[in-house]
PDB file as gemmi writes it, atoms N, CA and C in Angstrom:
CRYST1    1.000    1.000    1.000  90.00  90.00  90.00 P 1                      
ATOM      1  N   UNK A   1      -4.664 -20.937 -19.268  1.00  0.00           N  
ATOM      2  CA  UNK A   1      -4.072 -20.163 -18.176  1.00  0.00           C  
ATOM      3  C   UNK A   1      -5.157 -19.341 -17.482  1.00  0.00           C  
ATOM      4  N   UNK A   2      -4.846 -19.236 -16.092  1.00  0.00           N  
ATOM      5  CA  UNK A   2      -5.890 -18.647 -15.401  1.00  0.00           C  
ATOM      6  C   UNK A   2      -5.739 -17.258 -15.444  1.00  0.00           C  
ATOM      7  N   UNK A   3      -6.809 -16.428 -15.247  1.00  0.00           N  
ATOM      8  CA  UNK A   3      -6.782 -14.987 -15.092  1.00  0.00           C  
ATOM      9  C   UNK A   3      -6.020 -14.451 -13.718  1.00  0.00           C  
ATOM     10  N   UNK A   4      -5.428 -13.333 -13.934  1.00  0.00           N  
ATOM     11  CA  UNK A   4      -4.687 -13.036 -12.874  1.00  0.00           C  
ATOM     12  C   UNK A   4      -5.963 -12.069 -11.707  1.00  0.00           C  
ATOM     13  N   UNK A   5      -5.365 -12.453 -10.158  1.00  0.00           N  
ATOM     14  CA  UNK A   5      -6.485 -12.372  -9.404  1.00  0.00           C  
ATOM     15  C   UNK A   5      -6.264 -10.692  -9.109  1.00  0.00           C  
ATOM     16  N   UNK A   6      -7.211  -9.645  -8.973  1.00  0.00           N  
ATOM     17  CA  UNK A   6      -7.044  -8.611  -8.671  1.00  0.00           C  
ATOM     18  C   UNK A   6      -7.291  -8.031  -7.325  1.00  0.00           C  
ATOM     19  N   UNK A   7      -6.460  -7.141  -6.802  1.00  0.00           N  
ATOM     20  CA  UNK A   7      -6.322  -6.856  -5.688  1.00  0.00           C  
ATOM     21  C   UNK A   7      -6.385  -5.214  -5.283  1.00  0.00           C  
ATOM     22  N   UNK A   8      -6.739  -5.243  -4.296  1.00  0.00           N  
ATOM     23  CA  UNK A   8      -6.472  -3.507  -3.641  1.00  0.00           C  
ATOM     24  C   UNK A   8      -5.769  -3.516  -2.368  1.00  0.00           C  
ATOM     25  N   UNK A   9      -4.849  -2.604  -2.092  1.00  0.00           N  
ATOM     26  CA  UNK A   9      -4.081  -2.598  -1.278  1.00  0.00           C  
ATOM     27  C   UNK A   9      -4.510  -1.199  -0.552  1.00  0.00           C  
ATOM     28  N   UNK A  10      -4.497  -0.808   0.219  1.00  0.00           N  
ATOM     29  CA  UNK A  10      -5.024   0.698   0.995  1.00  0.00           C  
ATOM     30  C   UNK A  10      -4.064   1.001   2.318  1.00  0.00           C  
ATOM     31  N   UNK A  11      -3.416   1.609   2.302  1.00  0.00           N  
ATOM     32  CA  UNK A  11      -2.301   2.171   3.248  1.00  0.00           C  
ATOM     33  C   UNK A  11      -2.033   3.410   3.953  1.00  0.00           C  
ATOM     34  N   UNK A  12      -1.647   3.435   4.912  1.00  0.00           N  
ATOM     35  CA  UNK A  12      -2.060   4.934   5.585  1.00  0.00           C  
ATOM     36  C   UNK A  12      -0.572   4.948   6.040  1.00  0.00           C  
ATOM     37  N   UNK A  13       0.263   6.275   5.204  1.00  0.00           N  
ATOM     38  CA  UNK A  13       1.281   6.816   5.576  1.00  0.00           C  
ATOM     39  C   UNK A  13       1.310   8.228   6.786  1.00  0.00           C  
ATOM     40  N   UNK A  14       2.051   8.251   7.597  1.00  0.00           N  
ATOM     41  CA  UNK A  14       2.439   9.381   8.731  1.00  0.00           C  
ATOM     42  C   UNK A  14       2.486  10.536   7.799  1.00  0.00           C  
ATOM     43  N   UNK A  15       1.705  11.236   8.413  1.00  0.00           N  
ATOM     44  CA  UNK A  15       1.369  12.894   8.077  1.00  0.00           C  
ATOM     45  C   UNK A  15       2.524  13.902   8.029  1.00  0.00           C  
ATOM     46  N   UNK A  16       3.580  13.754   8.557  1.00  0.00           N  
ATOM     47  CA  UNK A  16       4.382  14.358   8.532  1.00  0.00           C  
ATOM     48  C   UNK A  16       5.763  14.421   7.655  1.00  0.00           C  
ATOM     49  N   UNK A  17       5.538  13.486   7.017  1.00  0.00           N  
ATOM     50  CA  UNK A  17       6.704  13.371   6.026  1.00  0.00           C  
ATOM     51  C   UNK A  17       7.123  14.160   4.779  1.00  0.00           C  
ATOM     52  N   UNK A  18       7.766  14.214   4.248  1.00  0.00           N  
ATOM     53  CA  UNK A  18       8.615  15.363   3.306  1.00  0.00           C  
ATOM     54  C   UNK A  18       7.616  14.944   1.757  1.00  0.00           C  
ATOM     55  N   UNK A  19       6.988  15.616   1.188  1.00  0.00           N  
ATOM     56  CA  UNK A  19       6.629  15.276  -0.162  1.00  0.00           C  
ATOM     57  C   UNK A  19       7.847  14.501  -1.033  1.00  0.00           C  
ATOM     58  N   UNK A  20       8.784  14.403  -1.013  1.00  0.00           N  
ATOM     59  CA  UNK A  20      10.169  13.641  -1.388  1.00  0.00           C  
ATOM     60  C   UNK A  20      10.234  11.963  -1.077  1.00  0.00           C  
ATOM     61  N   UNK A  21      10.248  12.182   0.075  1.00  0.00           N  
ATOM     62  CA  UNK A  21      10.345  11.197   0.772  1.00  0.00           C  
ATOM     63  C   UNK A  21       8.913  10.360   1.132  1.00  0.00           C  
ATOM     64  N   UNK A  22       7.398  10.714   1.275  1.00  0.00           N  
ATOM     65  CA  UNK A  22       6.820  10.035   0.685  1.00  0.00           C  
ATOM     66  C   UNK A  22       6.850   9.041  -0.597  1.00  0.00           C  
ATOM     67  N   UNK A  23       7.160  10.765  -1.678  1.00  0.00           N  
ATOM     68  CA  UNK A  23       6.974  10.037  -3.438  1.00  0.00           C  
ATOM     69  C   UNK A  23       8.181   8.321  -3.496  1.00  0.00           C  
ATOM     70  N   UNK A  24       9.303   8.791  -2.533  1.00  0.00           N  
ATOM     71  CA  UNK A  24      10.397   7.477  -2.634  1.00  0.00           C  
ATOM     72  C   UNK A  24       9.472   6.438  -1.882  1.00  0.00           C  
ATOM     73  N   UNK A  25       8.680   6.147  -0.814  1.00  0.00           N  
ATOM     74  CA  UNK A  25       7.926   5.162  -0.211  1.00  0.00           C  
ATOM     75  C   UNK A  25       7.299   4.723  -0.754  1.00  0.00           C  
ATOM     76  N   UNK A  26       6.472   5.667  -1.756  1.00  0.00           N  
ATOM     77  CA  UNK A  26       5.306   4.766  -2.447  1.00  0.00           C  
ATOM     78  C   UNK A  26       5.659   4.054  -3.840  1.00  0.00           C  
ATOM     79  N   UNK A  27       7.187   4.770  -4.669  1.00  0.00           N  
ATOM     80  CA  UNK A  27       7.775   3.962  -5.208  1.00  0.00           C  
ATOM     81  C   UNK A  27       8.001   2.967  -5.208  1.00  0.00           C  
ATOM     82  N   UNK A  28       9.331   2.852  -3.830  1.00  0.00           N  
ATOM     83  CA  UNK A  28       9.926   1.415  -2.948  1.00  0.00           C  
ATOM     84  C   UNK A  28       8.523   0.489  -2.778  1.00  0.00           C  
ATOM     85  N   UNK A  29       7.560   0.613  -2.390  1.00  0.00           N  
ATOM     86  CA  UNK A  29       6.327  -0.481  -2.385  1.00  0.00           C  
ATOM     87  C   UNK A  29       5.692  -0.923  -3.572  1.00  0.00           C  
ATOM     88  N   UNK A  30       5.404   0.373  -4.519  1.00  0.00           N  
ATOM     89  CA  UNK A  30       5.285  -0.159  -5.865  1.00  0.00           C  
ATOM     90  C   UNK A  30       6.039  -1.735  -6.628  1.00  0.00           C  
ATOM     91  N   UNK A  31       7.313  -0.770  -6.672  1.00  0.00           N  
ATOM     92  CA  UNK A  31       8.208  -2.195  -7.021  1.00  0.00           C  
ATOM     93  C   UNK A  31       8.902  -2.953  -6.445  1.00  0.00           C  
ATOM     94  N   UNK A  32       7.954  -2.997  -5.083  1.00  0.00           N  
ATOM     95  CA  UNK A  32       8.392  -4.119  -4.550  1.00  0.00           C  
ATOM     96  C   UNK A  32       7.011  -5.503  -4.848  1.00  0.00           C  
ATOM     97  N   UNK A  33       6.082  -4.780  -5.156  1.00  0.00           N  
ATOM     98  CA  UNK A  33       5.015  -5.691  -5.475  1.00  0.00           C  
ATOM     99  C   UNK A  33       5.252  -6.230  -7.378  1.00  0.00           C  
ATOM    100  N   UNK A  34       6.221  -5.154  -8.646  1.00  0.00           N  
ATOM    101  CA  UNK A  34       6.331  -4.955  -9.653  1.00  0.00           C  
ATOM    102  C   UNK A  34       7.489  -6.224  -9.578  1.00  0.00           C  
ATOM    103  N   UNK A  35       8.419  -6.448  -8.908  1.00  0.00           N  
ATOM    104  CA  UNK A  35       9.697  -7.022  -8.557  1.00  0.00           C  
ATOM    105  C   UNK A  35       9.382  -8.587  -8.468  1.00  0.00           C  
ATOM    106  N   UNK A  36       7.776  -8.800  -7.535  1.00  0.00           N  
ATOM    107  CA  UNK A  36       7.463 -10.172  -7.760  1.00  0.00           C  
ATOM    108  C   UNK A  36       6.506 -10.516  -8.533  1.00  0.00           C  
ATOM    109  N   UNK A  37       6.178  -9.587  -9.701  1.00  0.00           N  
ATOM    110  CA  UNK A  37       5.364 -10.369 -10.278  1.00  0.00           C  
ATOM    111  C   UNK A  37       4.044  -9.786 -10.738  1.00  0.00           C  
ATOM    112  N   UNK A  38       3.788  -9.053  -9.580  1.00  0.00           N  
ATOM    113  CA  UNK A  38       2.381  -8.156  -9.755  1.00  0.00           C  
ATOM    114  C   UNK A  38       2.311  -7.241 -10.942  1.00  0.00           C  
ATOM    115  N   UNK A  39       1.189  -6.817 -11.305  1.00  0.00           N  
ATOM    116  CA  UNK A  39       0.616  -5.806 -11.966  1.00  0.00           C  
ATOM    117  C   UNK A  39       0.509  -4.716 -11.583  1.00  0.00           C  
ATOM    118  N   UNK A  40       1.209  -3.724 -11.164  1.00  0.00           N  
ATOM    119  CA  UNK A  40       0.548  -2.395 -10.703  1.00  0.00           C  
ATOM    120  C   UNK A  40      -0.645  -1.497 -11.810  1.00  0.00           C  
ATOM    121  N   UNK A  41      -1.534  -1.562 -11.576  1.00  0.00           N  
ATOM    122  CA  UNK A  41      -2.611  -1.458 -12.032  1.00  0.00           C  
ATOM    123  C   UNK A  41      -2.641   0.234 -12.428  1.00  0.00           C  
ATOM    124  N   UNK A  42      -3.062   0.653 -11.062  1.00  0.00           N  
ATOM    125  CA  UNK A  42      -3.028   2.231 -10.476  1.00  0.00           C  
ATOM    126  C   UNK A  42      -2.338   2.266  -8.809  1.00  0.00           C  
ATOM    127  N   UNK A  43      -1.330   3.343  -8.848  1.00  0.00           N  
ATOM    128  CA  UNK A  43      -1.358   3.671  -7.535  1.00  0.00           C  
ATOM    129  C   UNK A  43      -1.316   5.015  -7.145  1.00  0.00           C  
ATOM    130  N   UNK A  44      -2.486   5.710  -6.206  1.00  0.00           N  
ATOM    131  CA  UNK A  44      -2.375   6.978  -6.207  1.00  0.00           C  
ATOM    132  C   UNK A  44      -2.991   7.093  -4.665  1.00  0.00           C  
ATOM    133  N   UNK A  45      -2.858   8.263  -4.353  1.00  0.00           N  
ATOM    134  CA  UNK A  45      -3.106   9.224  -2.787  1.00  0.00           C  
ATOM    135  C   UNK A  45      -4.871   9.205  -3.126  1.00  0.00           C  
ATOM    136  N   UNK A  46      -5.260   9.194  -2.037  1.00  0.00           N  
ATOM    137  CA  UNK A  46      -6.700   8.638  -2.326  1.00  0.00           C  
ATOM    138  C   UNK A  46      -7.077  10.185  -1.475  1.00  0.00           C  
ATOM    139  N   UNK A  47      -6.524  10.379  -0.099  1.00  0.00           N  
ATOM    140  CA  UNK A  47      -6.799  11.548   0.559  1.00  0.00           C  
ATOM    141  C   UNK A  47      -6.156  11.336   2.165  1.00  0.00           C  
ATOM    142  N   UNK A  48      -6.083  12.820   2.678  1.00  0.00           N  
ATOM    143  CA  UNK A  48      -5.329  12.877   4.137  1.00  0.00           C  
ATOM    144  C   UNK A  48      -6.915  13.030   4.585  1.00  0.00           C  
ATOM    145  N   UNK A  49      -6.878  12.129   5.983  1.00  0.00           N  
ATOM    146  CA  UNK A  49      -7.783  12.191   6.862  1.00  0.00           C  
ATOM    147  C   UNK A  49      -7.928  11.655   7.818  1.00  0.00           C  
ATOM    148  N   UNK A  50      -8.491  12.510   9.332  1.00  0.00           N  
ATOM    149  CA  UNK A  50      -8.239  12.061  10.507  1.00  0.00           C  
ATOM    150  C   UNK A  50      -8.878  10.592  10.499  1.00  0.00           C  
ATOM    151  N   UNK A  51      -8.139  10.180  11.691  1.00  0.00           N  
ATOM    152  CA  UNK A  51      -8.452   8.740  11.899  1.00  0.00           C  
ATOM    153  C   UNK A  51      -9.438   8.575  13.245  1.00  0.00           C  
ATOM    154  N   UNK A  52      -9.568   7.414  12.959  1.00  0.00           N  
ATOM    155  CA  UNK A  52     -11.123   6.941  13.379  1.00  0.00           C  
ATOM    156  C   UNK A  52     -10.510   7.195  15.156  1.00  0.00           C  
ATOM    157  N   UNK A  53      -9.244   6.784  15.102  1.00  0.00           N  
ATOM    158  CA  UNK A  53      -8.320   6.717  16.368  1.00  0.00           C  
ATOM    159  C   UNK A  53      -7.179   6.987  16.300  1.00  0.00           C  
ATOM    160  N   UNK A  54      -5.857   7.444  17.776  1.00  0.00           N  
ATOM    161  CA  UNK A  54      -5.189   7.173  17.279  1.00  0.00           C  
ATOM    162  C   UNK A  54      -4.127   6.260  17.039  1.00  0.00           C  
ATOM    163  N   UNK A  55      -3.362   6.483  16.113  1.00  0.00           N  
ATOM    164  CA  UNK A  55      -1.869   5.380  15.673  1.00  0.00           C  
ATOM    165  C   UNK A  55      -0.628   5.961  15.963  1.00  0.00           C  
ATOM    166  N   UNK A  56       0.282   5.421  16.532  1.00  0.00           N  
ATOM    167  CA  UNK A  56       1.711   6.353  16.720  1.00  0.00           C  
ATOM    168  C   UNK A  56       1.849   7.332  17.194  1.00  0.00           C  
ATOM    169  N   UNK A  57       0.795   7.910  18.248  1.00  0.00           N  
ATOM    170  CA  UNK A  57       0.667   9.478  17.940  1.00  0.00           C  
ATOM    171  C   UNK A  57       0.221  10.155  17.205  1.00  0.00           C  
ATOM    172  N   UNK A  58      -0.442  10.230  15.793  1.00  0.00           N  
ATOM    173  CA  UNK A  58      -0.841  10.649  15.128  1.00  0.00           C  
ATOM    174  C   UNK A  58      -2.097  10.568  15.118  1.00  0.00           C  
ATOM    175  N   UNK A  59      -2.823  11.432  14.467  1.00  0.00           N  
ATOM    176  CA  UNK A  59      -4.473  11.403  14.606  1.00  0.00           C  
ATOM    177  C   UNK A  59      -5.167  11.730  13.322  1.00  0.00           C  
ATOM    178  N   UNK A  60      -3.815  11.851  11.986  1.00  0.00           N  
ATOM    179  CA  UNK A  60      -4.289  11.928  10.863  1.00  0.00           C  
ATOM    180  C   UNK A  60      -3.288  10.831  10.077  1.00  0.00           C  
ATOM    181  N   UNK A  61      -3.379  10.569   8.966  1.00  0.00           N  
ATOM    182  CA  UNK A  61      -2.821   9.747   8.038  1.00  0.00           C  
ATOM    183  C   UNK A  61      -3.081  10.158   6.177  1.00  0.00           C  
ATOM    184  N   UNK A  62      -2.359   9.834   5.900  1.00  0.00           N  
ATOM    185  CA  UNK A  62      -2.704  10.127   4.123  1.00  0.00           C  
ATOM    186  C   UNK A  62      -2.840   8.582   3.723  1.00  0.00           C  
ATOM    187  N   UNK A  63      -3.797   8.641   3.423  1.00  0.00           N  
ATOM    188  CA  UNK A  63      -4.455   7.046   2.347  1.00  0.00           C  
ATOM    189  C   UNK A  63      -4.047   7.156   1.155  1.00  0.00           C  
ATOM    190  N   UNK A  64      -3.384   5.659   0.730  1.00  0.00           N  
ATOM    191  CA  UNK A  64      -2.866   5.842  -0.157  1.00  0.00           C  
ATOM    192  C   UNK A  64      -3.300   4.350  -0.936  1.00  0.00           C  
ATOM    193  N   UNK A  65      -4.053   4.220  -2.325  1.00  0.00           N  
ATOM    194  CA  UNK A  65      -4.636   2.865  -2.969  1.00  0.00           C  
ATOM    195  C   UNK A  65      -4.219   2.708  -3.789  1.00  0.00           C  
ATOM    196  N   UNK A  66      -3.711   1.536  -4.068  1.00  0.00           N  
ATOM    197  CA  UNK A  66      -2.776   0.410  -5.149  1.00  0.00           C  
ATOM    198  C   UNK A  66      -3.896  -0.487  -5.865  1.00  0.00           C  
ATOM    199  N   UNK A  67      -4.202  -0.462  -7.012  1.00  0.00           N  
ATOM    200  CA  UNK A  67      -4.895  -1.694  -7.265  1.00  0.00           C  
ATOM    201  C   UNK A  67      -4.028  -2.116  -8.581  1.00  0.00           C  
ATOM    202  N   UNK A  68      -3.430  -3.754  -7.812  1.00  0.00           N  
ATOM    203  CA  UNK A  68      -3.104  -4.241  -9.071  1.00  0.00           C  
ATOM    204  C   UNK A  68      -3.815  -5.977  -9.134  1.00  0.00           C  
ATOM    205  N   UNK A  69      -3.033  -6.310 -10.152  1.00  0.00           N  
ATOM    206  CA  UNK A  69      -2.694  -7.719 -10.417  1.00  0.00           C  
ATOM    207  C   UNK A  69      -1.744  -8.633  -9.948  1.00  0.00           C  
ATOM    208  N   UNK A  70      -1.817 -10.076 -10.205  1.00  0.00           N  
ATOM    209  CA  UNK A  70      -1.015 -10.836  -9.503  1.00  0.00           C  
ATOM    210  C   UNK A  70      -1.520 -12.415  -9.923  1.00  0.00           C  
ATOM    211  N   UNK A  71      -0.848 -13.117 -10.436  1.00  0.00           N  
ATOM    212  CA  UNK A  71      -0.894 -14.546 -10.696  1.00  0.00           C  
ATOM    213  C   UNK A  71      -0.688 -15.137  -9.564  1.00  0.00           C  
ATOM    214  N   UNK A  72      -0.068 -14.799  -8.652  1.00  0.00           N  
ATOM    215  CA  UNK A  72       0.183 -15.456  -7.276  1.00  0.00           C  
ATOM    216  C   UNK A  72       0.248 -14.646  -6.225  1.00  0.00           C  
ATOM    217  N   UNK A  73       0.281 -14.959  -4.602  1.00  0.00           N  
ATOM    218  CA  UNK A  73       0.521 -14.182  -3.436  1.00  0.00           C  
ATOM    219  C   UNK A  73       1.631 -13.656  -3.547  1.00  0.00           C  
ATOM    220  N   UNK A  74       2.896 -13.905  -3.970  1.00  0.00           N  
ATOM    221  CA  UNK A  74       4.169 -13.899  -3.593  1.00  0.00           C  
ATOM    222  C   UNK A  74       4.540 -12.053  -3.729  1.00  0.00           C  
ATOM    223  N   UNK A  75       4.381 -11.446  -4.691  1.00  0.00           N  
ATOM    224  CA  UNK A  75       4.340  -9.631  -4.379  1.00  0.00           C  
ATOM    225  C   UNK A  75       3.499  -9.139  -3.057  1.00  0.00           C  
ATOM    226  N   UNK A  76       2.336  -9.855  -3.030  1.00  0.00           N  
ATOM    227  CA  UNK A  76       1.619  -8.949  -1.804  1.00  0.00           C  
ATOM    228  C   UNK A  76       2.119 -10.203  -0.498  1.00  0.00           C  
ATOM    229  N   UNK A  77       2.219 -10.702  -0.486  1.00  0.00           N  
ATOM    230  CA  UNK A  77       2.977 -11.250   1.061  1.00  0.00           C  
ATOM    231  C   UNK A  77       4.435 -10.637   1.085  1.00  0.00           C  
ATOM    232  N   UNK A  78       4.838 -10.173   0.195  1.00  0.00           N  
ATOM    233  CA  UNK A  78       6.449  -9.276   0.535  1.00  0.00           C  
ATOM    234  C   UNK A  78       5.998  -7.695   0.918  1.00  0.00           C  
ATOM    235  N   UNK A  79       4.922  -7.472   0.272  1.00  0.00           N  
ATOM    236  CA  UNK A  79       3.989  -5.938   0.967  1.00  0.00           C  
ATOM    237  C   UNK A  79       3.578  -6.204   2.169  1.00  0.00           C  
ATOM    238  N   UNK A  80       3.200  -7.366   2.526  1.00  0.00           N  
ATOM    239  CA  UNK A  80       2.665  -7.063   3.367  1.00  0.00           C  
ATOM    240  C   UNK A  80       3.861  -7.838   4.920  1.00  0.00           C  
ATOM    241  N   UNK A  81       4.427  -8.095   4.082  1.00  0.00           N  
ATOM    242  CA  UNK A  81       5.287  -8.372   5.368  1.00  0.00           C  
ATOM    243  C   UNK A  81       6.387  -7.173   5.569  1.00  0.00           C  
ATOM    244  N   UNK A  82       6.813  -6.003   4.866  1.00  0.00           N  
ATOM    245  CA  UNK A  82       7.330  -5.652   4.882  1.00  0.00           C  
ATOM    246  C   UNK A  82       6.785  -3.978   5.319  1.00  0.00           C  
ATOM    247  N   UNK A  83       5.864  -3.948   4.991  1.00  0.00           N  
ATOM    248  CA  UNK A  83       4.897  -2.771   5.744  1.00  0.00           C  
ATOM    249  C   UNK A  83       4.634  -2.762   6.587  1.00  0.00           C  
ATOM    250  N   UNK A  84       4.639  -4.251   7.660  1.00  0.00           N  
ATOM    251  CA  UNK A  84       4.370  -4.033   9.066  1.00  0.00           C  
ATOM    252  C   UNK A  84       5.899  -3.885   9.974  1.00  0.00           C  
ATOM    253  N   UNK A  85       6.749  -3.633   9.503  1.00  0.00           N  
ATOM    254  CA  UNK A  85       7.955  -3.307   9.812  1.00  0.00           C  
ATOM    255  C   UNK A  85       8.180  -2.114   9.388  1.00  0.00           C  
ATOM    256  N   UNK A  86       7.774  -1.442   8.341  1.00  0.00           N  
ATOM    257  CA  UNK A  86       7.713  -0.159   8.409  1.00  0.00           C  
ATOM    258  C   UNK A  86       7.392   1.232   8.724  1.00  0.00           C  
ATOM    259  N   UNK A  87       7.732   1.899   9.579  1.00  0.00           N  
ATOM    260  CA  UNK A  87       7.722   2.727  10.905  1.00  0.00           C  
ATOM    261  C   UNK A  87       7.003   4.055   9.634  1.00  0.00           C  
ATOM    262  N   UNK A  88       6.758   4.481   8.474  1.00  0.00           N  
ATOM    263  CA  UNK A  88       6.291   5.389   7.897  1.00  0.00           C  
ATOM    264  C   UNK A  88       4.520   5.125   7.328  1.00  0.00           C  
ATOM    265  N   UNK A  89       4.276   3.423   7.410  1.00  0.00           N  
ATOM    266  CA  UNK A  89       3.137   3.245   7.555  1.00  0.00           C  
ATOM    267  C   UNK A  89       2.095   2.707   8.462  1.00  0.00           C  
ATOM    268  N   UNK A  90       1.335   3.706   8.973  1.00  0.00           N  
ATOM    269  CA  UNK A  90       0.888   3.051   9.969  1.00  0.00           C  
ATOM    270  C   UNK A  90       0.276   1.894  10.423  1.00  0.00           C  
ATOM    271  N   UNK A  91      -0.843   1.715   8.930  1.00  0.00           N  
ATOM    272  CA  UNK A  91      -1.381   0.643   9.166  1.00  0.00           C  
ATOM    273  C   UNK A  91      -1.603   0.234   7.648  1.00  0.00           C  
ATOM    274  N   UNK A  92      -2.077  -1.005   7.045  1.00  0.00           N  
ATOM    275  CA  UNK A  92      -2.194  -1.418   5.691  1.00  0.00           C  
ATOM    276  C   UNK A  92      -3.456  -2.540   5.794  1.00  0.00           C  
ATOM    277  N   UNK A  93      -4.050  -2.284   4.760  1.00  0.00           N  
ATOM    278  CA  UNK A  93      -5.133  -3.587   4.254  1.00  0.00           C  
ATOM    279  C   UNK A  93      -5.279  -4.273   2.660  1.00  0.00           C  
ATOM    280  N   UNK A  94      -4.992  -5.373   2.951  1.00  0.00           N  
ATOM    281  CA  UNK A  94      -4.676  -6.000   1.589  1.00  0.00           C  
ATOM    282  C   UNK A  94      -6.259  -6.745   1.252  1.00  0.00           C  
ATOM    283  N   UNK A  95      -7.177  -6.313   0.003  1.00  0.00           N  
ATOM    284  CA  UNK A  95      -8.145  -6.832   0.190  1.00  0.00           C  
ATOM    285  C   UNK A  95      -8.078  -7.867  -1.429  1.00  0.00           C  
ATOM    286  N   UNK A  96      -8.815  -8.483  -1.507  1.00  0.00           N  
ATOM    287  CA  UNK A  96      -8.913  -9.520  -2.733  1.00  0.00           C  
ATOM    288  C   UNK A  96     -10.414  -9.129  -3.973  1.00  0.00           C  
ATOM    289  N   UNK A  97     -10.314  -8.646  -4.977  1.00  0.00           N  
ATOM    290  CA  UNK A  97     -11.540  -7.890  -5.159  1.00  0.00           C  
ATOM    291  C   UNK A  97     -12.139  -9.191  -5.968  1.00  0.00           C  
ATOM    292  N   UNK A  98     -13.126  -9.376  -5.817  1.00  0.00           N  
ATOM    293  CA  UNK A  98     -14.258 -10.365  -6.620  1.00  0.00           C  
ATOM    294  C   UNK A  98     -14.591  -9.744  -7.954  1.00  0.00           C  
ATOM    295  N   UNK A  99     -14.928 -10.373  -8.939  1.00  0.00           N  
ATOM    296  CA  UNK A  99     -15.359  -9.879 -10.167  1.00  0.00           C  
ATOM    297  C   UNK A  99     -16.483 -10.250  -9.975  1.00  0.00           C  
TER     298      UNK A  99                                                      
END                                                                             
C-alpha cells in the first residue's frame, strides 16, 4: 500500500467575523476534509494580516493552515470546491508537499 500523499491547505478568512462563528468554519472544513477520508494532521490560525491587495473589500484577512493527509483527492476537491462558494473565505490554496 502506498503512503498517503501530504498536503497543506492555507486559507484566508474575513476579518470581521465573531470568534464563534469563525471556530464553527474552521470546524465545518475540517470535517469536511475528515468526512472524505483525509487526515487532519494540524489545523491552526497561522496569523491576521494585511493583504498584498484588496479582496471583498477587505484589506486584511486571518490565515488559517491545515496540513493533512489523504490517500486520494476526493476530501480536498470537496474543500476546494466548496470554499470557492464560500462568502467567509476569501481566497484558498491547496498545495501538495514533496517529501
Amino acid at each position: 500500500m502506498s503512503q498517503p500523499t501530504k498536503y497543506e491547505i492555507l486559507y484566508i478568512i474575513r476579518p470581521d467575523m465573531t470568534d464563534e462563528a469563525k471556530k464553527e468554519l474552521i470546524a465545518r472544513f475540517d470535517q469536511i476534509l475528515v468526512d472524505q477520508g483525509s487526515e487532519v494532521v494540524e489545523s491552526k490560525d497561522w496569523a491576521k494580516k494585511r493583504l498584498a491587495y484588496e479582496i471583498n473589500d477587505y484589506r486584511e484577512g486571518i490565515y488559517h493552515l491545515i496540513t493533512l493527509t489523504a490517500d486520494d483527492a476526493k476530501g480536498i476537491n470537496e474543500f476546494d470546491r466548496l470554499a470557492r462558494i464560500n462568502r467567509d473565505i476569501l481566497r484558498h490554496m491547496i498545495t501538495k508537499v514533496e517529501e
